[in-house]
Structure formats: C-alpha cells, structure tokens
C-alpha positions as CSV (number, residue, x, y, z in Angstrom):
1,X,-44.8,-134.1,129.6
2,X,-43.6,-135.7,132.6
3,X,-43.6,-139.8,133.9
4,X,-44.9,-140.9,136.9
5,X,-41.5,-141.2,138.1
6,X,-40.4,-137.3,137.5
7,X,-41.4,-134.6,139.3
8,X,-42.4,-130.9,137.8
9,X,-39.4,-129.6,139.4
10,X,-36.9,-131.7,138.2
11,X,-38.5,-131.7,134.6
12,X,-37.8,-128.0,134.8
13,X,-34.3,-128.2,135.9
14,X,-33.9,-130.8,133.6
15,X,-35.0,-129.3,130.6
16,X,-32.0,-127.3,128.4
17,X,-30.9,-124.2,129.5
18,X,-29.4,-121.0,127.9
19,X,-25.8,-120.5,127.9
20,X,-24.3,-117.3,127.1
21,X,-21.3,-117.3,124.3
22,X,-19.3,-114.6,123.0
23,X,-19.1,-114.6,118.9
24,X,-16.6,-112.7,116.6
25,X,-18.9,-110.2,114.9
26,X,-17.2,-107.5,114.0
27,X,-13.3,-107.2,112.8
28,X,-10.9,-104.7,113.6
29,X,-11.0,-102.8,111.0
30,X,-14.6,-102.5,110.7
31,X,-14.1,-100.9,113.8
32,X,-11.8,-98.8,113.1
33,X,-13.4,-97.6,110.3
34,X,-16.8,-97.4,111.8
35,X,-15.3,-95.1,114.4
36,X,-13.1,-93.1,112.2
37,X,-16.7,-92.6,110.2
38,X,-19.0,-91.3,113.5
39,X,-15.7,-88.6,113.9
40,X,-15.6,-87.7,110.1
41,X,-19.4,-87.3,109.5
42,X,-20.0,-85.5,112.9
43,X,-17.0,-82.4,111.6
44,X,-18.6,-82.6,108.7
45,X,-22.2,-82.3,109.3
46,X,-21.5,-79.1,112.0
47,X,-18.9,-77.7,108.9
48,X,-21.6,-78.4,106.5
49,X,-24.3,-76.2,108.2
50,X,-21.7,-73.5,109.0
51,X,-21.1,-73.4,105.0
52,X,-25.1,-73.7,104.3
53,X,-25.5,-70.8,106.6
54,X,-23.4,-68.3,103.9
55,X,-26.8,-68.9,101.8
56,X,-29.3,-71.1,103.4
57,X,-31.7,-71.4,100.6
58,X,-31.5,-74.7,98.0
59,X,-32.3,-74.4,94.6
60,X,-32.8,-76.8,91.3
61,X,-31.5,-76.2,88.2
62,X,-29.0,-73.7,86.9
63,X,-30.8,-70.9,89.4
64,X,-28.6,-69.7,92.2
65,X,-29.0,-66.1,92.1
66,X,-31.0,-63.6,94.8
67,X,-34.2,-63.3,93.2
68,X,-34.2,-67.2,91.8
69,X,-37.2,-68.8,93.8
70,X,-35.7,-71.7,96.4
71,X,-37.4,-74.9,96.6
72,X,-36.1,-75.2,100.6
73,X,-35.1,-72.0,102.7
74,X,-34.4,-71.3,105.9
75,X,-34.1,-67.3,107.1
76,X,-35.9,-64.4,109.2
77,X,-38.2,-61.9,109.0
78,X,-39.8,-59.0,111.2
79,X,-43.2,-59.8,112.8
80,X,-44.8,-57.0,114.8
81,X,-41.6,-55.6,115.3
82,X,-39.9,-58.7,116.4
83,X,-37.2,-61.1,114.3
84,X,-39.1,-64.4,113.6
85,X,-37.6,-67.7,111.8
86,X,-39.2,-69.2,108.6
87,X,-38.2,-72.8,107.0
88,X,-39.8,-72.8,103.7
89,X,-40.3,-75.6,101.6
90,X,-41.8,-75.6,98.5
91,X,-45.3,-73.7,99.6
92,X,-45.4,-75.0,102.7
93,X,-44.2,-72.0,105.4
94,X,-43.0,-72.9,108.8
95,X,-42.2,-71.0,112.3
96,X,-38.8,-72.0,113.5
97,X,-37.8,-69.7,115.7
98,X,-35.6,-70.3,118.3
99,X,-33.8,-73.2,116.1
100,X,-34.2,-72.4,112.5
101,X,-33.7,-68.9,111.2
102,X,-33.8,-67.2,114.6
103,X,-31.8,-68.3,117.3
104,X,-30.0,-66.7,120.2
105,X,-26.5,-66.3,120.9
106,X,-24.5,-64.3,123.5
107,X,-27.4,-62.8,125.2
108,X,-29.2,-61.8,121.6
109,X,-31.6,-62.6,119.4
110,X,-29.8,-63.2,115.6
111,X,-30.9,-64.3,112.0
112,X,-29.4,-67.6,111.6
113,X,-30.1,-70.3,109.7
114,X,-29.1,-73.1,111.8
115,X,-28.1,-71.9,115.8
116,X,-24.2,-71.4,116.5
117,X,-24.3,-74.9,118.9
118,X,-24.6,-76.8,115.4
119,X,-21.8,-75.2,113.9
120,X,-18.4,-75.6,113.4
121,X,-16.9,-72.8,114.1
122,X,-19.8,-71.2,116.1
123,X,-19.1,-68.3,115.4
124,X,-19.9,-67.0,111.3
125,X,-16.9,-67.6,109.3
126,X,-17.8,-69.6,105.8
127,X,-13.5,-69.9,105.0
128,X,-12.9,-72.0,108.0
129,X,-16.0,-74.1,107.8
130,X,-15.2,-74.9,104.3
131,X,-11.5,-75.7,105.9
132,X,-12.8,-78.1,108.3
133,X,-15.8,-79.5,105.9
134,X,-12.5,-80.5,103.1
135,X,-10.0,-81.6,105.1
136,X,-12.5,-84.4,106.6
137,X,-14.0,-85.0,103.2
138,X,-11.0,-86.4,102.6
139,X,-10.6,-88.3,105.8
140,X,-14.3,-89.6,104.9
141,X,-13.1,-91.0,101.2
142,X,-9.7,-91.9,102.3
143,X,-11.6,-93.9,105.1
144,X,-13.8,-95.7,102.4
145,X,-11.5,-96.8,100.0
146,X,-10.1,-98.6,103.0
147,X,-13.5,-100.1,104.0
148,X,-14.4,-101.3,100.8
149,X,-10.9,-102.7,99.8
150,X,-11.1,-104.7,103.0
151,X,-14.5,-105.0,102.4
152,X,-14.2,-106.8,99.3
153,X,-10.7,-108.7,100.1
154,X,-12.1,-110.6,102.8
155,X,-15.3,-110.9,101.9
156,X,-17.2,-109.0,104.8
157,X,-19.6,-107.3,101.9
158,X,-20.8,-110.2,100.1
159,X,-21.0,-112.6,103.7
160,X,-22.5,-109.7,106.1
161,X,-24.1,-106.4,103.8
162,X,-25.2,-108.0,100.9
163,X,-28.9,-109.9,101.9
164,X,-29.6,-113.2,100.5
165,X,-32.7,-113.3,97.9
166,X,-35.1,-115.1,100.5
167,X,-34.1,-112.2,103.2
168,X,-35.6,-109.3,100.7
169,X,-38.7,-111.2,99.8
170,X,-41.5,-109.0,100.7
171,X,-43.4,-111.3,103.3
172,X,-39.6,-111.8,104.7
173,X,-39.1,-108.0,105.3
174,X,-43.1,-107.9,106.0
175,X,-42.0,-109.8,109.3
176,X,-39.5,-108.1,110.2
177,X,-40.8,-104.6,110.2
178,X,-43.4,-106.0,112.3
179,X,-40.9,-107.4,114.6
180,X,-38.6,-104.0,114.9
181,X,-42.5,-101.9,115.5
182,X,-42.7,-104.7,118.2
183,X,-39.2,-104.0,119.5
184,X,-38.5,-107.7,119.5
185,X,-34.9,-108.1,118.0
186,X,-32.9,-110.9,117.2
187,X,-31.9,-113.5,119.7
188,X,-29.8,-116.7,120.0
189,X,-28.5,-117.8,116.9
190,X,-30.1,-114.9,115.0
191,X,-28.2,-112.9,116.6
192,X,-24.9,-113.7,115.2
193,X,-25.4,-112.0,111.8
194,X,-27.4,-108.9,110.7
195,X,-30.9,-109.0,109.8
196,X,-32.1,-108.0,106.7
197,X,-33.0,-104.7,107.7
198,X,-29.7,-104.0,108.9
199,X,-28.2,-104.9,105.9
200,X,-30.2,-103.4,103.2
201,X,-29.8,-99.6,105.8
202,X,-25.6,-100.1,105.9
203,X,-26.1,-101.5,102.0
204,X,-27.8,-98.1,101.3
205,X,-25.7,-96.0,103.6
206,X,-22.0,-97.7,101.7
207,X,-23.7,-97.9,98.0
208,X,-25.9,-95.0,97.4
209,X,-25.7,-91.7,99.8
210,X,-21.9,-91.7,101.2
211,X,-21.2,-91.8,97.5
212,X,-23.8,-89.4,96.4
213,X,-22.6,-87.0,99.0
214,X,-19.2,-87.5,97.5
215,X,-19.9,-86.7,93.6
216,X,-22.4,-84.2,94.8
217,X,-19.3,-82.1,96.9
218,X,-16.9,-82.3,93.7
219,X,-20.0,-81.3,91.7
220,X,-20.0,-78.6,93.8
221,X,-16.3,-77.5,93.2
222,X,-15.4,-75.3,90.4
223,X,-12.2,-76.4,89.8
224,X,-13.6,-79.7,89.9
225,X,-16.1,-79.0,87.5
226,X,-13.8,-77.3,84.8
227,X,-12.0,-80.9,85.1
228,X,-14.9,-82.9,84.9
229,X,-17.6,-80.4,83.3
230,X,-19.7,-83.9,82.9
231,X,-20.7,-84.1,86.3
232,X,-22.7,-81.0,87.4
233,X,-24.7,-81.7,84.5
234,X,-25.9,-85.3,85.6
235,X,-27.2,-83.7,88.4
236,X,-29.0,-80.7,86.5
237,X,-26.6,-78.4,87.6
238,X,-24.6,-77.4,90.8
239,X,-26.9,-76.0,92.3
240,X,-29.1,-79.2,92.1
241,X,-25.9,-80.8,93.2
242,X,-26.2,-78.4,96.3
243,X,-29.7,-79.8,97.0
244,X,-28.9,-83.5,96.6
245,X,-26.2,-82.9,98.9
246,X,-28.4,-81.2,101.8
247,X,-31.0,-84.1,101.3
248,X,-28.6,-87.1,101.1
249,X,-26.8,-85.4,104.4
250,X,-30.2,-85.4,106.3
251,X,-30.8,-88.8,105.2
252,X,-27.5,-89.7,106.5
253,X,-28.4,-87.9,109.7
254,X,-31.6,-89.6,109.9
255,X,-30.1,-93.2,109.5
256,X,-27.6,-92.1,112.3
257,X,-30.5,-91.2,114.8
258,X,-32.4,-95.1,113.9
259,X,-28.9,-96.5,114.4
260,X,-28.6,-95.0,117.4
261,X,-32.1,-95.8,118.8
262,X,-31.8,-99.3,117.6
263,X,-28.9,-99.9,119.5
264,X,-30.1,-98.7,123.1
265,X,-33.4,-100.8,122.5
266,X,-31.8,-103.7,121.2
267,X,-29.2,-104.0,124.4
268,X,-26.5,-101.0,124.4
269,X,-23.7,-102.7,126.7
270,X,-23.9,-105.9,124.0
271,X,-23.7,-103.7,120.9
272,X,-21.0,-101.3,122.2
273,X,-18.8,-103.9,123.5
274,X,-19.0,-105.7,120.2
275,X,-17.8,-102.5,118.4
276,X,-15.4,-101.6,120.7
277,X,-14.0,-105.4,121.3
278,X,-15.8,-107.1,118.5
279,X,-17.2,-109.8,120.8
280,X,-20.9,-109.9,120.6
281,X,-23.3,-111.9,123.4
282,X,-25.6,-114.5,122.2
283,X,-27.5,-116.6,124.3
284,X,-27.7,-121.0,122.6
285,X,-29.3,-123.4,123.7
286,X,-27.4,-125.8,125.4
287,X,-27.3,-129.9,126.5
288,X,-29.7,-130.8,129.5
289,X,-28.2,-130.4,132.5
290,X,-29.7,-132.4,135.6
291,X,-29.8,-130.5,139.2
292,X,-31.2,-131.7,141.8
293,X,-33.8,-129.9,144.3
294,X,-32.2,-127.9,146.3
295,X,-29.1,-127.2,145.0
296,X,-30.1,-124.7,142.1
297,X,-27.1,-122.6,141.3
C-alpha cells in the first residue's frame, strides 16, 4: 500500500532489495576429497568394464561356470549372417548393437561387451585393467577414511549429511520432489545448506554403496576370501558379490549423472565456484534503501 504522499515509483524503489553475499559452504578438504573422488571413480568405472568384459555375464549364487544360466548378460550373436549385440536380463532380451555386445573399433565390427571408448585400456587386456581398477581402489578407500575422519572431527556429517527428523517427514520430501520436478531450487537463505534431498543422495552415496562396492571387491578377491572366508558368504557367494558390485557401480553412475544435471539447472558457475573456492552465492534480503527517481543505479 502506498499514502497519498508516496508515489508507485518510489514505493518500489523503496521497498527491500536483494543483495548478493558469498557464504562458506564447502571446506577444503571436502574439496579435495570430492575431486580426488570424480578422478578415482572415473579410472575405476572405465577399469571396471574393461575387467567385466573377460566375462560379461552376472550370476547369483555359487554358479559361475559356462553353462550356469546369468541373471544379466551382455554378448553377440550371428543374425542373417551378421554379428548382432544382446543385453539380457533376466527374460527380457535386448538389441544393443553398436554399444552393448557389438561395437566397432578400428574400422571393424567386434563382439564386445562394452565399446573400447569405455575402457581402460581400450584395447582387451583383463591384467592391466585389474592393475588400474586396484591401485585406485585404494586411492578410493584411502580417500574415505580421510573424509569421514574429517567428516566426523569437525562435525561436517552430523551439521550438513545427516537430515533433521522434520526434513524426512513424508509431506517434507513430498514438497520437495515437487519442487526439483518443477526445477525450482533453493534460493536466499535456503540456499546456504543442503536440502533434504541432497543429503539423504550424499547420505546414501557415503553410508551404503561406496561401502558396498568396497566389501563387494574384497569379496571378490581370493586371497581375501581365504582371510575372511565370512564375507563372500554374506553376500551368497562371490559371484553374487560380482552382481552387487555391477549394480551398486550403476547406481553410483546413475547418482553421478543427477548430480551432474542438478548442478547445470540449479546454476553451474555458482556451484562450480563453490567447489572449486568454497564460496557459494546467495541472494538476502536486505534494509530499504531509498532512491530517488531518476537516479536508479
């Protein structure tokens, strides 16, 4: 509302304005971490598909062998004299070709399960995948341990991950879905903190498939596993460890492709510059401020 005495105009000019702040959002070794982690899973994931491609089928249970049925497979086979890919899973039958199970490289048409651009090396050699896929295992848990201990020290996981009861109520994360399908993210003071999607994601990324993945790869190991003969049999087996693996890996991959959308929606010069810098740009509210016509900034 205005009084007799004040124009629309100056109303407007009068009325509180935005002000743009930087906030402290991420620490520096949250950022180091996070980066060491997008260079550690990406070797690993390329490694990991060079080692599934020895024997790309995935079993459960004790099975393993040639004529053992696979619950997922990806491989070739000749159709009217032509090399076709198949993913199978479960009964379900699909054609790949051209990405899974038949690909080309150098000019030719192979049987491959996943293309020679996803691999690491390209070319088929399981010893030096499973060279590259260890060495940055360990990178991946040695990274971690330091996340967590600082984690835990300073109390980024209980203040940032872990969500408050009120933000995992079901109307609470009801509203925020329908926000995010909106594409209307955070602003203002909002903004300072994750929301509750956020955390519960990085909660399930740091608390349940970055240590699955973990176990699951020693489960894997046979010298691990005359150590520790427990563990391939809480997953049903190694090669059930194998397919827990493969599945928690494409989870991980999936959650990677969300992060990354969510990040070019939600503003991707803000949310780079606070992982890079940790400074993070948040528009507050801020005092009236009075200008008079004409002389608008």
């Amino acid at each position: 509302d205005t009084s007799p005495h004040t124009s629309p105009d100056t109303a407007l000019e009068d009325a509180p304005r935005p002000r743009r702040v930087f906030v402290a959002r991420h620490a520096l070794l949250v950022r180091l971490t996070h980066w060491m982690n997008a260079i550690v899973l990406a070797v690993m994931l390329l490694s990991g598909l060079q080692i599934f491609n020895a024997h790309p089928a995935l079993y459960w249970g004790q099975y393993g062998a040639d004529d053992d049925h696979a619950v997922i497979e990806i491989g070739a086979e000749r159709h009217d004299g032509a090399l076709r890919g198949v993913t199978r899973i479960g009964p379900l039958s699909l054609t790949t070709t051209g990405v899974l199970g038949v690909s080309r490289q150098d000019g030719e048409t192979r049987a491959r399960a996943f293309p020679s651009w996803l691999t690491v090396p390209s070319y088929q050699d399981l010893s030096t995948g499973r060279r590259w896929h260890f060495f940055f295992a360990w990178l991946l848990v040695i990274n971690g341990l330091i996340y967590l201990g600082y984690g835990f020290w300073s109390g980024h996981l209980r203040r940032d991950i872990v969500p408050a009861r009120a933000e995992v109520s079901p109307a609470h994360l009801a509203h925020e879905i329908s926000q995010h399908a909106r594409l209307r993210f955070p602003e203002g003071e909002a903004a300072r903190n994750y929301n509750s999607l956020q955390k519960l994601a990085y909660l399930g990324v740091i608390a349940i498939l970055l240590p699955l993945m973990v176990l699951t790869g020693l489960a894997m190991s046979p010298g691990f596993d005359a150590a520790v003969p427990l563990l391939p049999q809480l997953f049903g087996g190694r090669q059930s460890a194998r397919t827990v693996h493969f599945i928690a890996a494409s989870l991980l991959v999936g959650f990677v492709v969300v992060h990354i959308a969510m990040v070019l929606l939600s503003g991707v010069v803000n949310n780079l510059r606070s992982m890079i810098t940790g400074r993070y740009a948040i528009d507050t509210a801020a005092d009236p401020v009075a200008v008079p016509n004409g002389d608008k900034p």
